[in-house]
N, C-alpha and C positions, 0 to 999 in steps of 0.2 A: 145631707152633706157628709155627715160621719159616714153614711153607708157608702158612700162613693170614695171616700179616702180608704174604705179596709177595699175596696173591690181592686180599684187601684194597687194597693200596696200588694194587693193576693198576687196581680198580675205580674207585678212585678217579680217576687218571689218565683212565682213556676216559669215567667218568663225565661226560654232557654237561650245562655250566653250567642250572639251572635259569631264570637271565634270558636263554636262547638259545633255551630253550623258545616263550620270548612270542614269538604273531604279531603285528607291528604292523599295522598295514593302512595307508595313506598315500594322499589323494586331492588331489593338490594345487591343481589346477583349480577342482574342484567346492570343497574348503575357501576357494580364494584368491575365490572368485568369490561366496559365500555372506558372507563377511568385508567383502569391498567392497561388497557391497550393502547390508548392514546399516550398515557405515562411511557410506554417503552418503545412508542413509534418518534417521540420526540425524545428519545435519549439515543436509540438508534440513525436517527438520520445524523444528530451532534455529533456522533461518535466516528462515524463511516465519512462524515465532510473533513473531521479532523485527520483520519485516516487517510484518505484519497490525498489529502493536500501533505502531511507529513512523508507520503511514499514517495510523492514525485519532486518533492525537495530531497529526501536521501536519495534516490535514480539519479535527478539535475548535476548534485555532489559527488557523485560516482564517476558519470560519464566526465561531467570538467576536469574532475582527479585524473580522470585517464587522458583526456586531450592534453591537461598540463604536462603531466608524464612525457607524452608521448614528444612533442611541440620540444620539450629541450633534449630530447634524446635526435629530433630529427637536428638539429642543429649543430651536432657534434659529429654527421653522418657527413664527409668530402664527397661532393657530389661528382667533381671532376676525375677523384681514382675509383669513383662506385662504379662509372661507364667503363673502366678499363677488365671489371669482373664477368667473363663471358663461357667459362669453362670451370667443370669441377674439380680439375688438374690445377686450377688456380688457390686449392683452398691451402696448401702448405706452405705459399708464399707469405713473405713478411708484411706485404702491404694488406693481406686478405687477415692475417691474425690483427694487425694492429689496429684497421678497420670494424672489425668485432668487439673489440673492448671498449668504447663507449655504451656500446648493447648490453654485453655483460654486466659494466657496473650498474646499469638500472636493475636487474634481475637480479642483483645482489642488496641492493636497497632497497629494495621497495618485493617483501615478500608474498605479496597481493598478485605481481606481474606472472602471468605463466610464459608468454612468450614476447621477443621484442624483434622483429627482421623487416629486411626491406622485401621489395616486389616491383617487378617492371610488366611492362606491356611488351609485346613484338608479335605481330598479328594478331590482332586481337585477342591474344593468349597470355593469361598472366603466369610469372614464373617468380620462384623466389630466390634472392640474390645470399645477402647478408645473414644470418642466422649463429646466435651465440650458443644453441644449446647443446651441450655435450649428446654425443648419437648414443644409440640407446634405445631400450621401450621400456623404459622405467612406469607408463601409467598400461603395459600390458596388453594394449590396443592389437598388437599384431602389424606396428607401424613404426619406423625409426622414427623418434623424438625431433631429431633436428633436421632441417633441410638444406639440401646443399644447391649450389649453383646452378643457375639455369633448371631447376626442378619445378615440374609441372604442376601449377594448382588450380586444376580443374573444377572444384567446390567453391573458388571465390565467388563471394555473395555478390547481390548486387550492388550493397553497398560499397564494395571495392571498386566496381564497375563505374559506378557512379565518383565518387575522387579518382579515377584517371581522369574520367572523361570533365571535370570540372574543375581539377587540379586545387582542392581546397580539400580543409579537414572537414573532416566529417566521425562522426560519433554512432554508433549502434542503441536505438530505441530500448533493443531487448538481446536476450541471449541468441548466438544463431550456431547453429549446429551444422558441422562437414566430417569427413572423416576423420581429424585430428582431434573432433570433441567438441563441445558448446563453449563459447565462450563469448563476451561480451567485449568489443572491438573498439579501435579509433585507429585513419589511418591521416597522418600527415604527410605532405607534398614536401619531397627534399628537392633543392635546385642547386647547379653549379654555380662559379664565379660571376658568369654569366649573367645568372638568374632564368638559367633554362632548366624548364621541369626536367629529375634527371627518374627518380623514381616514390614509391612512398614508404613511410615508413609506419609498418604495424604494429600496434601494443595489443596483450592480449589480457585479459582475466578470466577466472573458472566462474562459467555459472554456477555453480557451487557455489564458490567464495560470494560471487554475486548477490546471492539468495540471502545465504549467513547474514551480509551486511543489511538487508532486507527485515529477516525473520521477527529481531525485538521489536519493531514498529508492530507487526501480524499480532506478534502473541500478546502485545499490549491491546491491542484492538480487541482481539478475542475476549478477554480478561473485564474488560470493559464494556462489553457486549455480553458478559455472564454479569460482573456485578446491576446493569440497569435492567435484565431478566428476575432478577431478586429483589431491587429495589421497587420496581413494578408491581412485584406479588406483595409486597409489604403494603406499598401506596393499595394494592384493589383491597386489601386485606381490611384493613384498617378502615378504606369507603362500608365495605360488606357490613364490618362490625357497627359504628358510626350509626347507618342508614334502618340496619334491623335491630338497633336499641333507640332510636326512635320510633321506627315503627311501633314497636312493643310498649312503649311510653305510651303515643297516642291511641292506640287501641285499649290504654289503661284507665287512660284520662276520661273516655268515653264511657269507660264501664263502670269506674266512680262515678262519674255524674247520673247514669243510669240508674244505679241501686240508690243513691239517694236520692234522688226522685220516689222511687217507688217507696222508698218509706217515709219519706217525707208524704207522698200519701194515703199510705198508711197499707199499700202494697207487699206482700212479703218478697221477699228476693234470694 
């Protein structure tokens, strides 16, 4: 009976722990590197859905600014002495200056506006009527600045084409570019006493200006698109270190238990 209690107790002694049995496996590289990518795949999509959505509320806010703009300037446009403007002999007249100063004072308030005039149809061909800007080539083009009556604008987009032919505002998606320069557009339908379409009225801004009001959203994104590349390297950084001081633990824990076994039986090591 004694003998079987020390046989037993032996067994138990060299018996090896069953949690020494487990292999772990340990990849620290390949985990820290699969951890950081995912860490900056999920800060990246966060970042570019805020983005996407914050750009097309400042566009949404641009273009309304401009249809607001434009909506109370058509409203101050007399539709019934606009039809009577058919010759560029007409621009020295008192009804064609006094007609212009509504236009003017938008362009004087609102320093965002590059240009503010009206446009007709007659054969299919649009022409521009109304225009407040001083003549000129103040931006250099090789093009007078202002336009005068009955002047041909062969570059109308189709978005212009489109408010004749549907006699409603309409707003510019993006910048569009003709030979007076890119700019981002809204044109409103003016009517006489009537309420008969007489012409429309164009607002303009500088894609440029466009862009500017754009840009701090960009460079915020960018900025934040560097900080979760950093915060990424920090998060794999941190797995790496983490996963290979365990490993090194467990490969330690192993080699303790190994050397004392062996002197426990009576093994050198």
């Amino acid at each position: 009976m004694l003998n079987t209690l020390r046989q037993g107790e032996r067994n138990i002694t060299t018996e090896r722990p069953e949690w020494l049995n487990v292999e772990y496996r340990f990849y620290p590289l390949a985990e820290a590197i699969v951890i950081g990518v995912v860490a900056f795949c999920a800060i990246f999509i966060t970042t570019w859905f805020i983005y996407y959505h914050t750009l097309n509320a400042q566009k949404g806010e641009i273009r309304e600014g401009l249809l607001r703009s434009g909506s109370i300037g058509a409203l101050f446009v007399n539709g019934d002495i606009h039809r009577q403007f058919t010759a560029r002999n007409q621009e020295e007249s008192e009804a064609y200056i006094k007609a212009l100063e509504p236009l003017r004072k938008i362009m004087q308030t609102d320093s965002t506006v590059a240009y503010v005039y009206t446009l007709v149809m007659k054969n299919n061909k649009v022409y521009f009527v109304l225009d407040p800007t001083p003549t000129g080539d103040r931006d250099h083009n090789g093009i007078d600045d202002k336009s005068h009556i009955m002047d041909p604008y062969p570059d109308a987009s189709q978005l212009v084409l489109r408010a004749f032919r549907e006699q409603k505002k309409v707003v510019a998606q993006e910048p569009y570019t003709d030979s007076w320069g890119s700019f981002l557009s809204a044109y409103i339908p003016v009517y006489d006493s009537r309420h008969q379409f007489v012409c429309l009225l164009g607002i303009d801004i500088r894609a440029d200006n466009y862009q500017e009001r754009l840009a701090p959203i960009r460079r915020a994104t960018i900025r934040a698109m560097v900080t979760g590349f950093f915060v990424s390297f920090l998060i794999a950084a941190l797995v790496w270190f983490m996963r290979n001081f365990s490993k090194i633990m467990n490969h330690s824990r192993h080699k303790i238990y190994e050397d004392y076994m062996r002197l426990k039986n009576g093994e050198k090591v």
